[in-house]
Steps between C-alpha positions, in 0.01 A plus 500: 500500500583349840329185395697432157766258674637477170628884533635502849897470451479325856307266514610088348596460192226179484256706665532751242473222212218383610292831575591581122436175380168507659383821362605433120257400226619160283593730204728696707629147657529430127728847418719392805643150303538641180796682398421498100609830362849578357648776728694677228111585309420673855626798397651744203780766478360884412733710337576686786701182657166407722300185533155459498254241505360319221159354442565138483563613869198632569324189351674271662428695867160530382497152391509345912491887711866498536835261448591180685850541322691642240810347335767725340426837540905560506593226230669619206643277231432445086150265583365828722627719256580757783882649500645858607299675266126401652558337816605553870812540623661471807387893594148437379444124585294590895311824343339282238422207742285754706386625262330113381437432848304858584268390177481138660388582828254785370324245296446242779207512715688400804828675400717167468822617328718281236769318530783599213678170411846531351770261348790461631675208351868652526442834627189711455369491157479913468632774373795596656488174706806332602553205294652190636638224356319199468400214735738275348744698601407607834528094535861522370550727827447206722419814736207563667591809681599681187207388355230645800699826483441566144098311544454819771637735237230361237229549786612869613502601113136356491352641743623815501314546111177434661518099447391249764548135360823352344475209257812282498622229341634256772385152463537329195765279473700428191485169388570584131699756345343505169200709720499848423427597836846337635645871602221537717588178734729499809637204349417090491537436849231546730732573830657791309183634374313458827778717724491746224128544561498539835744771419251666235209438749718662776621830319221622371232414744767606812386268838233305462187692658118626485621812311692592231760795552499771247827415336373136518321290232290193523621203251330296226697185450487396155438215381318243690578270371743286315511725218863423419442117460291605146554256267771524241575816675195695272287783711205385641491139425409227746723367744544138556534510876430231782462645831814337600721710267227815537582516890884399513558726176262789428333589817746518780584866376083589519583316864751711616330847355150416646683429827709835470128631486477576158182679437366350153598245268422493140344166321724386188324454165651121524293195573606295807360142468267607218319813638604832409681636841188792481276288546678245739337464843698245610808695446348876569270369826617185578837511520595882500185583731441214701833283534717839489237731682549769273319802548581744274373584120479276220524695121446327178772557281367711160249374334561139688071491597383564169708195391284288733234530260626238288466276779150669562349619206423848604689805657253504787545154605884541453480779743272296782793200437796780566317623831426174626844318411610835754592786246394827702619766188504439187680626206333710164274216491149555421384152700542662817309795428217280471504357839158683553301260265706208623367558838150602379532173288622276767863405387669690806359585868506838604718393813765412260542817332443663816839297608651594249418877508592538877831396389535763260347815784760320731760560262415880501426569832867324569626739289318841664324553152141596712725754746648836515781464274819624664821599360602342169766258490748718314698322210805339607843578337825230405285307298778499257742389782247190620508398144840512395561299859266202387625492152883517639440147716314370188785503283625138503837367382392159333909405360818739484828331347677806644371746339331696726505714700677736213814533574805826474645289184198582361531810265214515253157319518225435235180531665230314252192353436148598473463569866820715534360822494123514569319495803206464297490089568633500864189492629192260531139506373266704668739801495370839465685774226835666667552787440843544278836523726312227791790277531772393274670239258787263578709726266366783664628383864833371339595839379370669816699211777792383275831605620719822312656362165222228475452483133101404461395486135146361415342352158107330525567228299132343439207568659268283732297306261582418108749381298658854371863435521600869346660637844709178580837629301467821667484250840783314383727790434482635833546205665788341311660884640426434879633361777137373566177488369176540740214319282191625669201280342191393595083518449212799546185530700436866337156587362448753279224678288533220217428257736091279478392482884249206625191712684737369864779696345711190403671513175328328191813436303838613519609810320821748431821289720220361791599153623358485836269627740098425496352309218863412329590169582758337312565125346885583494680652761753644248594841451464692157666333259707796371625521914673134451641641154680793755607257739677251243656787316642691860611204638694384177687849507703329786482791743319347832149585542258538822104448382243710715175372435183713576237292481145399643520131443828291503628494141692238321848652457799241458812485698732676235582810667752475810264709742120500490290666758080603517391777656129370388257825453713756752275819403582865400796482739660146416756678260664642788522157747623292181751745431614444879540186505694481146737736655515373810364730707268281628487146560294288308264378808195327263373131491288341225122505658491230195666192349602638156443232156744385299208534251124494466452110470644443805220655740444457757765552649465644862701345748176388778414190299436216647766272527399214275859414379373576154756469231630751277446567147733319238605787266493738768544568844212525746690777768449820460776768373506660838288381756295656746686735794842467239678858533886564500667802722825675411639290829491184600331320813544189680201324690640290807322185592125505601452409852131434603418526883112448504294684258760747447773510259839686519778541227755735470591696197845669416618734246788370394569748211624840461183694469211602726160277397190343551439114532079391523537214715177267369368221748325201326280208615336209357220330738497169524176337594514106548288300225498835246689614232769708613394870495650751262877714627388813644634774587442613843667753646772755352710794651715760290843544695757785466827438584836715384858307403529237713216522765277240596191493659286165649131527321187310735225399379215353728267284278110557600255266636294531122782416323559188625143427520354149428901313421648254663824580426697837302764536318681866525773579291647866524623655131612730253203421257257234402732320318756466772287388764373173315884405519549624857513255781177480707455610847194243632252631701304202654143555638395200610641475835 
């Protein structure tokens, strides 16, 4: 044994890379890149509450002598079909990974174990698993911190079930609403989105270093990229990028994780500049590999290879284009599992897929997967707590004539809607079954927090989709008999057994109250018809009325009611921080990661256009409703005067009202290069400040060297929001001298 490198927990991690490397056959080099198999048909439930292991298993170890990878042995959701009664949970999750992996390493010649690859879009996708609420509101945070907390969370949970490799959704950036897939961006701003990866990149894979920890996961960034520039906002379609807008818009986050050391990125189905991102070398070597010097793994998104074959002809040419554009793993396709003939036939050279199987050993000897095991990372606790704490600086305050925070004159309150009493919608796609009791309503949390004598009456009204207007009298009555009426409305990402699943998992078409999520983009970005129905009919009762929206996208709702906040998807545990804020027992800290329409025929509508001085239109305006970083506080602050000294900018902010809160101080630029159009406002720095009744505090920021790259001169202008800082006077920044 004293010559297998490979084995010795001692020696380099290359050196043991290459010892393997040099000992496998091609069809084991093969097994190594392909990851094809469903992890939920790896195993059944006896009926004494065991697992064991199914044949498609044994085929598909038999198939290459052992597993390169294995995606979703934990999942459960409606497309897997796994829930409480046949899958893991929390208790069970580690027994049944060893018991895959035992099988996996028996059946390989040189004992090479598998890696278990997981999603984790918004917690991880499990039974049991804490859900999170979505990306778009972890951008509504504007805090990073928070956000790395609950990303080590995630990690701990994952790893201590036996997982190794975390999937998240981190880099597209939305560029139109009407995409499903909205909830899972940070927002439309690349800034925001790349600090909030770092943070992702940062909690779950702890300080960057050879080795992972045991409570520690390595990252897959998904999707690489420009995924969220689709057009028409529809799943999958092209994007019509230039590399201008692809690096200053929908790769600095990719940037800023592969710098955080991200270990993997995943290619997006999109096309950038006509090729399919899978089979992109100029993107996946050139730029990511060679201008970047990425060395991590590189995973086709599902069933993104086989796709090449329309480019092709054939699955096993699709596969040699994947592996030599610079995928290393692939996804259920069936091109990569004939890399064998492609090199036999002369499509791919061996010393490519030996590339790109090193990087998958060097992804498992990072994480110990060859060693003596030691003790498991136990499950962490408080998930509920990290959860409730991101959802709780989500919640932002978009306008409030007044009538919030509810008040003492407030006796009796009509708490309404379709979203009013269900956690069923509050969270995203890829969510796995809860168990019943996880979490609670908005009514719930109002009857639990409001104050003694607090009358809190409820009545549904409509439901999410449709045009049934049988509840709305009910609504009526019980809000013409309040002092107020809560109106909780909004859309759903929830699958469910009725729903037709795409072989990737993404819905076909949408069924039951779905509106969002994976496969359901919209034209409109209105609510259910029957929801504007309630809204009319409350509001015309007289008795004021605060909308909650819960929601993946940004909905059309018009500016009837006198308060209106989003709390976008908050998760099982959003009930409870909405209910907070209504009452005012917390502040309302959240700003829009997004510009929010005044309809669907305005987009785009983003605030980093470039500044072209285009007109607006004539029977509408061209602004947004509420622009991007737009939230409102129960106080009131007062930004002094900019001062810029340098490269660093200073301004001080007070709280002049009577409450404790939260200001996000946002730093924009535009570069200005002499001879070129001038460049697009950007945001570039922001910084979330605390400050009780009439404290102030002087926030610095020191603008970096790549920031200012390539102008001549910048303009800085320090803000409230988007909106504001295109009317606030310029600090200039000139570079010339």
């Amino acid at each position: 044994m004293s010559d297998l490198v490979y084995r010795d927990p001692t020696a380099p991690i290359e050196s043991r890379v290459r010892d393997l490397l040099s000992r496998m056959t091609l069809r084991e080099k093969v097994g190594q890149v392909n990851q094809r198999m469903y992890g939920w048909d790896a195993y059944r439930r006896t009926p004494d509450g065991d697992f064991e292991l199914t044949d498609a298993l044994y085929a598909e170890t038999e198939r290459f002598e052992g597993l390169g990878a294995l995606y979703g042995l934990q999942r459960a959701d409606a497309w897997s079909g796994v829930d409480h009664d046949n899958g893991p949970g929390a208790e069970q999750g580690a027994a049944l990974a060893e018991l895959v992996q035992r099988h996996v390493v028996e059946r390989s010649r040189l004992g090479i174990p598998a890696l278990f690859v997981e999603e984790v879009p918004h917690g991880l996708m499990a039974l049991d698993g804490t859900v999170l609420p979505v990306n778009l509101a972890v951008g509504a945070t504007w805090d990073p911190a928070l956000y790395e907390r609950a990303a080590a969370h995630a990690a701990a949970e994952l790893r201590a079930r036996g997982g190794h490799v975390a999937l998240v959704s981190a880099l597209d950036i939305s560029r139109d609403p009407r995409w499903g897939r909205t909830e899972e961006c940070f927002g439309e701003d690349p800034y925001l989105a790349a600090r909030l990866t770092e943070a992702v990149v940062h909690g779950m894979q702890g300080t960057p270093s050879e080795t992972f920890a045991a409570d520690k996961a390595p990252v897959v960034l998904k999707h690489f990229a420009g995924q969220g520039a689709t057009v028409g906002g529809r799943n999958s379609a092209e994007s019509e990028l230039g590399w201008r807008e692809l690096h200053e818009i929908h790769l600095p986050a990719a940037r800023a994780g592969v710098r955080a050391g991200a270990a993997a990125v995943m290619a997006a189905y999109n096309e950038v500049d006509g090729m399919p991102c899978s089979g992109n070398r100029a993107l996946l070597t050139e730029l990511l590999r060679g201008d970047w010097g990425f060395e991590g793994l590189v995973m086709a998104d599902g069933l993104a290879v086989d796709r090449l074959a329309r480019i092709t002809g054939d699955t096993v040419s699709a596969g040699a284009l994947a592996l030599n554009s610079g995928v290393d793993l692939s996804l259920w396709d069936e091109g990569f599992t004939h890399l064998e003939e492609a090199v036999e036939r002369g499509l791919v050279d061996e010393d490519v897929l030996d590339a790109a199987v090193a990087r998958v050993l060097r992804l498992k000897f990072r994480l110990g997967l060859f060693d003596e095991q030691g003790e498991q990372a136990q499950l962490p606790r408080a998930g509920a707590e990290i959860s409730t704490a991101l959802a709780r600086a989500a919640v932002t305050l978009l306008r409030n004539d007044d009538v919030l925070p509810i008040g003492a004159n407030v006796s009796r309150i009509a708490v309404l809607g379709p979203q009013a009493a269900t956690t069923a919608h509050q969270s995203g796609d890829y969510t796995a079954p809860q168990l019943p009791g996880t979490g609670g309503s908005v009514l719930d949390a109002l009857r639990r927090l409001a104050p003694p004598g607090l009358d809190i009456r409820h009545a549904r009204g409509c439901a999410l989709t449709g045009d049934d207007l049988s509840g709305i009298p009910a609504a009526i009555a019980e809000a013409a008999a309040s002092d107020l009426a809560v109106l909780v409305l909004g859309g759903s990402s929830a699958r469910s057994a009725d729903t037709e699943f795409d072989a990737n998992g993404a819905a076909l078409k949408a069924v039951s109250e779905m509106t969002c999520g994976e496969g359901v983009d919209l034209a409109q970005l209105r609510l259910g018809a029957a929801q504007y129905a309630l809204l009319d009919a409350v509001v015309a009762t007289g008795t004021p009325t605060a909308v909650v929206l819960i929601q993946g996208r940004p909905h059309v709702v018009p500016d009837s009611a006198p308060a209106l906040l989003t709390a976008w998807y908050p998760g099982p545990w959003g009930g409870e921080a909405i209910a907070e804020v209504l009452l005012g027992l917390a502040e309302p800290t959240g700003r829009l990661p997004v510009s929010v329409p005044r309809s669907a025929t305005q987009l785009p509508v983003y605030y980093n256009h470039k500044d072209t001085e285009y007109g607006g239109y004539v029977d509408e305006s061209a602004e947004p409703a509420y622009s991007f970083g737009h939230g409102l506080a129960y106080t009131d602050f007062v930004f002094g005067t900019p001062r810029l000294d340098g490269r660093t900018v200073a301004v001080e902010v007070t709280n002049t009202g009577a409450r404790h809160g939260r200001s996000v101080v946002q730093v924009y630029l535009r570069r200005l290069v002499t001879g070129t159009w001038p460049r697009t406002l950007e945001l570039c720095a922001f910084e979330g400040v605390d400050l009780a009744p009439g404290a102030s505090r002087t926030v610095v920021t020191r603008l970096g060297a790549d920031q200012l790259a390539g102008a001549d001169v910048v303009e800085i202008r320090v803000a409230e929001s988007a909106r504001a800082a295109l009317t606030a006077v310029p600090l200039t920044l000139d570079l010339r001298s």
